[in-house]
TITI-319142 format. One record per residue (C-alpha): x negated, y, z negated; residue number from 0. Coordinates in pm, 1 decimal. Layout:
      east     north        up  num
         X         Y         Z  NUM
...
//
This chain:
      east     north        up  num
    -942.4   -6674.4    -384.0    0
   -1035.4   -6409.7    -118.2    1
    -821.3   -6632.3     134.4    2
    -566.9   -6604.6     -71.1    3
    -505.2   -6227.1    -143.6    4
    -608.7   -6186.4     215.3    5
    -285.9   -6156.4     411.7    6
    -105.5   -5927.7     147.9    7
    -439.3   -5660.5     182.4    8
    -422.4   -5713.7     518.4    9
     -47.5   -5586.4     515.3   10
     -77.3   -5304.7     305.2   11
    -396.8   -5194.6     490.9   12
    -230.1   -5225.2     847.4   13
      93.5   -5027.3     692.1   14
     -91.5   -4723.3     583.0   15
    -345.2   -4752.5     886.1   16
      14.6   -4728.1    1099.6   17
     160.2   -4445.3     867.0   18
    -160.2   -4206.5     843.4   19
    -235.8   -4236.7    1206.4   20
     140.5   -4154.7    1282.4   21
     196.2   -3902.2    1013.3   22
    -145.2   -3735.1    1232.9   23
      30.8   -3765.7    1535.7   24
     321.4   -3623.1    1426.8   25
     196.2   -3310.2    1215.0   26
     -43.4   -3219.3    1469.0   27
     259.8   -3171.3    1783.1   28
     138.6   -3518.0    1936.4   29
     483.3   -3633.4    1972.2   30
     776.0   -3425.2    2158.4   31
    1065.6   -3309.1    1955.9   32
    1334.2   -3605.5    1956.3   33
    1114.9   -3852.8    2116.3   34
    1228.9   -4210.2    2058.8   35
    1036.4   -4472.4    1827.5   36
    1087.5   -4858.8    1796.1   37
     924.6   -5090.9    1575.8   38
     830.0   -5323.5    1824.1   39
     680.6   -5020.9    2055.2   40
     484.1   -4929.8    1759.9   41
     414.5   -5290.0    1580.4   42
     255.1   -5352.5    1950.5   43
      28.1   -5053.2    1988.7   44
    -131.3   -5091.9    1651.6   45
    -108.4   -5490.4    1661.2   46
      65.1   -5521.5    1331.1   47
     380.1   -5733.2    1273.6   48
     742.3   -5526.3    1234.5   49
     687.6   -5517.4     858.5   50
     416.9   -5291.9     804.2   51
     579.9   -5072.5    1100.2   52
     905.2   -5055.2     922.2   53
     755.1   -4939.7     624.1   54
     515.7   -4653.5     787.0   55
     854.9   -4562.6     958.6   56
    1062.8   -4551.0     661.8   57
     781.5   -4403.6     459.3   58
     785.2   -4102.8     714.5   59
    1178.4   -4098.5     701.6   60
    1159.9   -4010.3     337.4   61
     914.1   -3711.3     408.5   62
    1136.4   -3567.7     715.8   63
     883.0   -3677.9     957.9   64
    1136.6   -3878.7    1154.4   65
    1556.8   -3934.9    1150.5   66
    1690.3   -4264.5    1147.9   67
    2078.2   -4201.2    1303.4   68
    2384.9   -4411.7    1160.4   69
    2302.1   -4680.7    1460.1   70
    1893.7   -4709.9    1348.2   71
    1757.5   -4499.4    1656.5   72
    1461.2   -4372.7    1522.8   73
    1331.8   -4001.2    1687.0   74
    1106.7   -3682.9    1571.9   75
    1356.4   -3441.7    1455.6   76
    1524.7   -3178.1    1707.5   77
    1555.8   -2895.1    1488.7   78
    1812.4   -2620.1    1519.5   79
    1782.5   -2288.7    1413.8   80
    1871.3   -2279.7    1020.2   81
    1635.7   -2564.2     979.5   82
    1384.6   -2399.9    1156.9   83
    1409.2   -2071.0     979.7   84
    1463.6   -2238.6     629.6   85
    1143.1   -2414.2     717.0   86
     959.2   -2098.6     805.0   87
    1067.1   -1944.7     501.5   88
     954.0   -2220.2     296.3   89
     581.4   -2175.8     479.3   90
     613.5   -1782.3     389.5   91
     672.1   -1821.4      26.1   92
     438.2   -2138.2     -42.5   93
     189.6   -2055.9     171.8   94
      92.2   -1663.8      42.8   95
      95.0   -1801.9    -318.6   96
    -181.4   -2140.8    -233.6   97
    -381.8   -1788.5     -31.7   98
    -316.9   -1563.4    -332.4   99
    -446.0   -1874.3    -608.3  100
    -765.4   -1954.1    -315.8  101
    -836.8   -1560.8    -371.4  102
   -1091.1   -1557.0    -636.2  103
   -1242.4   -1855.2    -510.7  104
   -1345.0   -1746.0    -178.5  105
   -1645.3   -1758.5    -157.0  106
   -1914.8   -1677.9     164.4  107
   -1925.5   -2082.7     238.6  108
   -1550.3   -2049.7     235.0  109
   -1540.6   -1742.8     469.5  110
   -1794.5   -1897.2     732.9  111
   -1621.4   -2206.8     769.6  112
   -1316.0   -2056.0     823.4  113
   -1468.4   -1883.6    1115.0  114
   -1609.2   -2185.2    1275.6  115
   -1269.0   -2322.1    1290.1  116
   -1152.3   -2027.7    1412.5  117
   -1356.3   -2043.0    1690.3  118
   -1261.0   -2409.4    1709.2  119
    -906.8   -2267.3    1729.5  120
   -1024.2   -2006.6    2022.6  121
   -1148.3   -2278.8    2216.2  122
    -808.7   -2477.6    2220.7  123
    -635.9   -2173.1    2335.3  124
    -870.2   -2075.6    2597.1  125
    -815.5   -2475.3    2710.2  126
    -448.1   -2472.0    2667.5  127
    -513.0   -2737.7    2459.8  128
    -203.1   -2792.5    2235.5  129
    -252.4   -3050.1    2001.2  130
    -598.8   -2918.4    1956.9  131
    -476.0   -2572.5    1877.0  132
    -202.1   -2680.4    1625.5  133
    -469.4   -2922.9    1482.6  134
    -723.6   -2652.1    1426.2  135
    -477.1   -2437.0    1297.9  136
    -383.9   -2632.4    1046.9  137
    -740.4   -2735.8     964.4  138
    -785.2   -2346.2     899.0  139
    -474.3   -2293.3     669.8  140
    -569.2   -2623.1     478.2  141
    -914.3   -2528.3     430.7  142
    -866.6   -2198.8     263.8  143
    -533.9   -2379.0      26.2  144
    -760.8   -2609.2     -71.1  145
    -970.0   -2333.8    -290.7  146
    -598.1   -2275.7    -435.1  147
    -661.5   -2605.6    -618.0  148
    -292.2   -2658.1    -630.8  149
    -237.8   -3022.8    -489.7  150
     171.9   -3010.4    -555.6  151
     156.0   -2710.5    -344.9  152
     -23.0   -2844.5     -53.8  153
     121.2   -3129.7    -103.0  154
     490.8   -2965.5     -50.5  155
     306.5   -2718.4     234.9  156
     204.0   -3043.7     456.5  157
     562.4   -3177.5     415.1  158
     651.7   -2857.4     589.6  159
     396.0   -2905.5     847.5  160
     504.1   -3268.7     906.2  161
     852.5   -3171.9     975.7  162
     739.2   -2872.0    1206.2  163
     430.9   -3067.3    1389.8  164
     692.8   -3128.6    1713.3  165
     886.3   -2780.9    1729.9  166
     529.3   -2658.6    1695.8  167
     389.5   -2824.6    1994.0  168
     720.5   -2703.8    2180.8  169
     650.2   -2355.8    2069.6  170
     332.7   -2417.0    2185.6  171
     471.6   -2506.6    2525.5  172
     694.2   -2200.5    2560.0  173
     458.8   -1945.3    2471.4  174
     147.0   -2099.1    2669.2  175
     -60.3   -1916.3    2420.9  176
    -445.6   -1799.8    2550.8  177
    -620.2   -1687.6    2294.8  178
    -573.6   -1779.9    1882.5  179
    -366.6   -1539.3    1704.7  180
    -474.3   -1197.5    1583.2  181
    -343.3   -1290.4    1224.3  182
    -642.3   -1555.7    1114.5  183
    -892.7   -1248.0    1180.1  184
    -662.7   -1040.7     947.0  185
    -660.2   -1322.0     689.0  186
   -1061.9   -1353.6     743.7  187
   -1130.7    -983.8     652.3  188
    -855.8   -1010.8     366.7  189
   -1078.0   -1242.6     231.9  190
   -1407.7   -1054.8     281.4  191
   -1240.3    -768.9      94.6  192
   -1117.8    -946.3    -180.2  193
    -787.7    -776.9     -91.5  194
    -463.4   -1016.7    -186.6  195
    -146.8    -749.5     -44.6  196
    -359.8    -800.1     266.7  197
    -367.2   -1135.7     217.5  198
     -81.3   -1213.5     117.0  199
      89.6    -991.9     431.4  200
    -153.1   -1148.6     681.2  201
     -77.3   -1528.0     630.0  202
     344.3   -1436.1     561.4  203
     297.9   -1277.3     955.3  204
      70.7   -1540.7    1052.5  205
     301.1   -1827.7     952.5  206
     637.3   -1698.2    1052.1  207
     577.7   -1516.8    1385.1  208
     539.0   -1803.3    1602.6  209
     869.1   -1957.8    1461.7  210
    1099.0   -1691.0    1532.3  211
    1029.8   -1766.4    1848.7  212
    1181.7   -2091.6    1828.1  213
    1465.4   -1916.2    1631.2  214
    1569.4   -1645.7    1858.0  215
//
Protein backbone atom coordinates (compact mmCIF):
# COMPACT_ATOMS: atom_id res chain seq x y z
CA UNK A 1 0.00 0.00 0.00
CA UNK A 2 2.58 2.67 1.06
CA UNK A 3 4.42 1.83 -2.39
CA UNK A 4 1.61 2.50 -3.94
CA UNK A 5 0.40 6.05 -2.86
CA UNK A 6 4.08 6.80 -2.82
CA UNK A 7 4.81 8.53 -6.11
CA UNK A 8 1.53 10.70 -6.10
CA UNK A 9 2.76 12.15 -2.25
CA UNK A 10 5.90 12.38 -3.55
CA UNK A 11 4.49 14.78 -6.37
CA UNK A 12 2.39 16.86 -4.46
CA UNK A 13 5.12 17.21 -1.75
CA UNK A 14 7.92 18.19 -4.35
CA UNK A 15 5.21 20.76 -6.02
CA UNK A 16 4.56 22.74 -2.94
CA UNK A 17 8.28 22.25 -1.67
CA UNK A 18 9.04 24.08 -5.36
CA UNK A 19 6.13 26.70 -4.93
CA UNK A 20 6.80 27.81 -1.14
CA UNK A 21 10.48 28.01 -1.62
CA UNK A 22 9.85 30.16 -4.84
CA UNK A 23 6.93 32.13 -3.62
CA UNK A 24 10.00 32.99 -0.61
CA UNK A 25 12.27 33.89 -3.14
CA UNK A 26 10.15 35.95 -4.86
CA UNK A 27 8.33 38.00 -1.98
CA UNK A 28 11.44 38.56 -0.24
CA UNK A 29 13.32 40.63 -3.63
CA UNK A 30 15.46 37.34 -4.30
CA UNK A 31 14.72 37.48 -7.88
CA UNK A 32 15.31 40.73 -10.21
CA UNK A 33 12.33 42.35 -11.75
CA UNK A 34 11.67 40.49 -15.23
CA UNK A 35 14.12 37.81 -14.68
CA UNK A 36 13.50 34.77 -16.86
CA UNK A 37 12.20 31.25 -15.49
CA UNK A 38 12.06 27.79 -17.30
CA UNK A 39 10.74 24.67 -16.11
CA UNK A 40 13.58 22.71 -16.85
CA UNK A 41 16.00 25.48 -15.06
CA UNK A 42 13.82 25.08 -12.14
CA UNK A 43 12.67 21.17 -12.37
CA UNK A 44 16.73 20.81 -12.25
CA UNK A 45 17.60 22.91 -9.23
CA UNK A 46 15.02 21.35 -7.01
CA UNK A 47 15.36 17.77 -8.74
CA UNK A 48 11.71 17.39 -9.45
CA UNK A 49 10.28 16.35 -12.85
CA UNK A 50 8.52 19.37 -15.16
CA UNK A 51 5.17 18.52 -13.58
CA UNK A 52 5.39 19.60 -10.19
CA UNK A 53 7.43 22.76 -11.64
CA UNK A 54 4.64 23.63 -13.94
CA UNK A 55 2.26 23.60 -11.34
CA UNK A 56 4.36 25.79 -8.62
CA UNK A 57 4.74 28.08 -11.76
CA UNK A 58 1.25 28.27 -12.70
CA UNK A 59 0.18 28.31 -9.09
CA UNK A 60 2.31 31.61 -8.72
CA UNK A 61 0.85 32.91 -12.14
CA UNK A 62 -2.57 32.93 -10.61
CA UNK A 63 -1.33 35.03 -7.52
CA UNK A 64 0.68 37.70 -9.82
CA UNK A 65 3.90 36.34 -8.68
CA UNK A 66 5.05 35.71 -12.23
CA UNK A 67 3.64 36.56 -16.14
CA UNK A 68 3.44 33.95 -18.55
CA UNK A 69 3.54 36.12 -22.17
CA UNK A 70 1.34 34.90 -25.26
CA UNK A 71 4.65 32.74 -26.39
CA UNK A 72 5.01 30.91 -22.58
CA UNK A 73 8.18 33.02 -21.47
CA UNK A 74 7.82 32.95 -18.00
CA UNK A 75 9.49 36.29 -15.93
CA UNK A 76 8.90 38.26 -12.42
CA UNK A 77 6.77 41.07 -13.39
CA UNK A 78 8.34 44.56 -14.60
CA UNK A 79 5.95 46.84 -13.19
CA UNK A 80 5.14 50.28 -14.51
CA UNK A 81 3.97 53.03 -12.70
CA UNK A 82 -0.03 52.61 -12.33
CA UNK A 83 0.63 49.13 -11.21
CA UNK A 84 3.00 50.18 -8.88
CA UNK A 85 0.98 52.94 -7.36
CA UNK A 86 -2.34 50.87 -7.47
CA UNK A 87 -0.29 48.38 -5.55
CA UNK A 88 0.89 50.86 -3.00
CA UNK A 89 -2.45 52.03 -2.51
CA UNK A 90 -3.76 48.70 -1.96
CA UNK A 91 -0.82 48.26 0.98
CA UNK A 92 -2.10 51.82 2.42
CA UNK A 93 -5.67 50.92 2.79
CA UNK A 94 -5.26 47.09 3.86
CA UNK A 95 -2.48 47.46 5.76
CA UNK A 96 -3.69 50.51 8.45
CA UNK A 97 -6.97 48.52 8.94
CA UNK A 98 -4.96 44.65 9.86
CA UNK A 99 -2.68 47.65 12.38
CA UNK A 100 -5.91 49.34 13.51
CA UNK A 101 -7.80 45.49 14.27
CA UNK A 102 -3.91 44.29 15.95
CA UNK A 103 -4.52 47.58 18.21
CA UNK A 104 -6.14 46.25 21.23
CA UNK A 105 -4.21 43.25 21.08
CA UNK A 106 -0.84 44.59 21.45
CA UNK A 107 0.39 43.53 24.00
CA UNK A 108 4.24 44.04 25.76
CA UNK A 109 5.32 40.42 24.13
CA UNK A 110 3.99 41.94 20.95
CA UNK A 111 5.89 45.28 21.35
CA UNK A 112 9.35 43.55 22.26
CA UNK A 113 9.37 41.33 19.47
CA UNK A 114 8.72 43.83 17.18
CA UNK A 115 11.82 45.51 18.35
CA UNK A 116 14.05 42.59 18.00
CA UNK A 117 13.15 42.47 14.44
CA UNK A 118 13.66 45.81 14.17
CA UNK A 119 16.97 45.56 15.12
CA UNK A 120 17.13 42.53 12.85
CA UNK A 121 16.00 45.04 10.20
CA UNK A 122 18.93 47.65 11.38
CA UNK A 123 21.39 45.12 10.91
CA UNK A 124 20.45 44.41 7.15
CA UNK A 125 20.69 48.02 6.44
CA UNK A 126 23.85 48.67 8.13
CA UNK A 127 25.06 45.39 5.83
CA UNK A 128 23.42 46.54 2.72
CA UNK A 129 21.91 43.46 2.89
CA UNK A 130 18.81 43.52 0.58
CA UNK A 131 16.99 40.51 0.72
CA UNK A 132 17.64 40.50 4.40
CA UNK A 133 16.19 43.93 4.84
CA UNK A 134 12.99 43.33 2.73
CA UNK A 135 12.76 39.93 4.59
CA UNK A 136 12.86 41.48 8.01
CA UNK A 137 10.65 44.02 7.00
CA UNK A 138 8.14 42.02 6.16
CA UNK A 139 8.66 39.73 9.16
CA UNK A 140 7.87 43.05 11.20
CA UNK A 141 4.63 44.10 9.31
CA UNK A 142 3.43 40.35 9.45
CA UNK A 143 4.07 40.00 12.99
CA UNK A 144 2.07 42.87 14.28
CA UNK A 145 -1.13 41.82 11.34
CA UNK A 146 -1.08 38.75 12.76
CA UNK A 147 -2.67 40.17 16.26
CA UNK A 148 -5.32 41.63 13.61
CA UNK A 149 -6.55 38.01 13.45
CA UNK A 150 -7.87 38.71 10.03
CA UNK A 151 -6.43 35.81 7.78
CA UNK A 152 -8.44 37.13 4.40
CA UNK A 153 -6.66 40.27 5.07
CA UNK A 154 -3.22 39.03 5.32
CA UNK A 155 -3.93 36.78 3.11
CA UNK A 156 -4.82 39.61 0.32
CA UNK A 157 -1.73 41.86 2.06
CA UNK A 158 0.97 38.96 1.11
CA UNK A 159 -0.52 38.82 -2.43
CA UNK A 160 0.54 42.42 -2.52
CA UNK A 161 3.87 41.65 -1.17
CA UNK A 162 4.35 38.77 -3.66
CA UNK A 163 3.75 40.95 -6.57
CA UNK A 164 6.04 43.81 -5.10
CA UNK A 165 8.97 41.36 -3.63
CA UNK A 166 11.17 42.30 -7.09
CA UNK A 167 10.38 46.18 -7.54
CA UNK A 168 11.16 46.07 -3.84
CA UNK A 169 14.57 44.68 -4.08
CA UNK A 170 15.10 47.25 -7.08
CA UNK A 171 14.00 50.01 -4.83
CA UNK A 172 16.21 48.64 -2.59
CA UNK A 173 19.01 48.95 -5.12
CA UNK A 174 18.32 52.58 -6.03
CA UNK A 175 18.07 53.98 -2.75
CA UNK A 176 21.11 51.94 -1.14
CA UNK A 177 19.33 52.45 2.08
CA UNK A 178 21.75 52.52 5.55
CA UNK A 179 19.85 52.47 8.24
CA UNK A 180 15.90 50.94 8.66
CA UNK A 181 13.33 53.49 8.24
CA UNK A 182 12.27 56.04 10.82
CA UNK A 183 8.55 54.90 10.33
CA UNK A 184 8.75 51.25 12.29
CA UNK A 185 9.95 53.40 15.47
CA UNK A 186 6.82 55.60 14.88
CA UNK A 187 4.62 52.49 14.53
CA UNK A 188 6.52 50.99 17.80
CA UNK A 189 5.59 54.00 20.06
CA UNK A 190 2.00 54.08 18.34
CA UNK A 191 1.69 50.94 19.82
CA UNK A 192 3.11 51.69 23.29
CA UNK A 193 0.55 54.50 23.42
CA UNK A 194 -2.29 52.72 22.45
CA UNK A 195 -2.72 55.54 19.93
CA UNK A 196 -4.50 54.20 16.44
CA UNK A 197 -4.47 57.99 14.24
CA UNK A 198 -0.79 57.45 15.04
CA UNK A 199 -0.94 54.23 13.99
CA UNK A 200 -2.78 54.24 11.46
CA UNK A 201 -0.60 57.48 9.89
CA UNK A 202 2.69 55.74 10.73
CA UNK A 203 2.27 52.38 8.79
CA UNK A 204 0.13 54.48 5.61
CA UNK A 205 3.85 56.58 5.49
CA UNK A 206 5.74 53.60 6.23
CA UNK A 207 4.27 51.50 3.41
CA UNK A 208 3.96 54.00 0.64
CA UNK A 209 7.13 56.15 0.90
CA UNK A 210 9.54 53.81 -0.45
CA UNK A 211 7.23 53.19 -3.54
CA UNK A 212 6.89 56.54 -4.77
CA UNK A 213 10.16 56.26 -5.34
CA UNK A 214 9.72 53.71 -7.84
CA UNK A 215 6.77 55.86 -9.13
CA UNK A 216 8.32 59.16 -9.68
Amino acid sequence: MLTQTRPQDTGLAAHDRLYRSLRMQIMHGELAPGQALTLRGLARSYGVSMTPAREALRRLAAEGALTISSSGRVSTPELGQERIEELAALRALIETELASRALPRAHLALIERLQTINMANAEAAVKQDAVGYIRTNLEFHRTLYLRAQAPAMLAIAETVWLQLGPTMRALYARLRRSEPPQHHRMIIAALKAGDEPALRLAVRTDVTQGLRHMAG
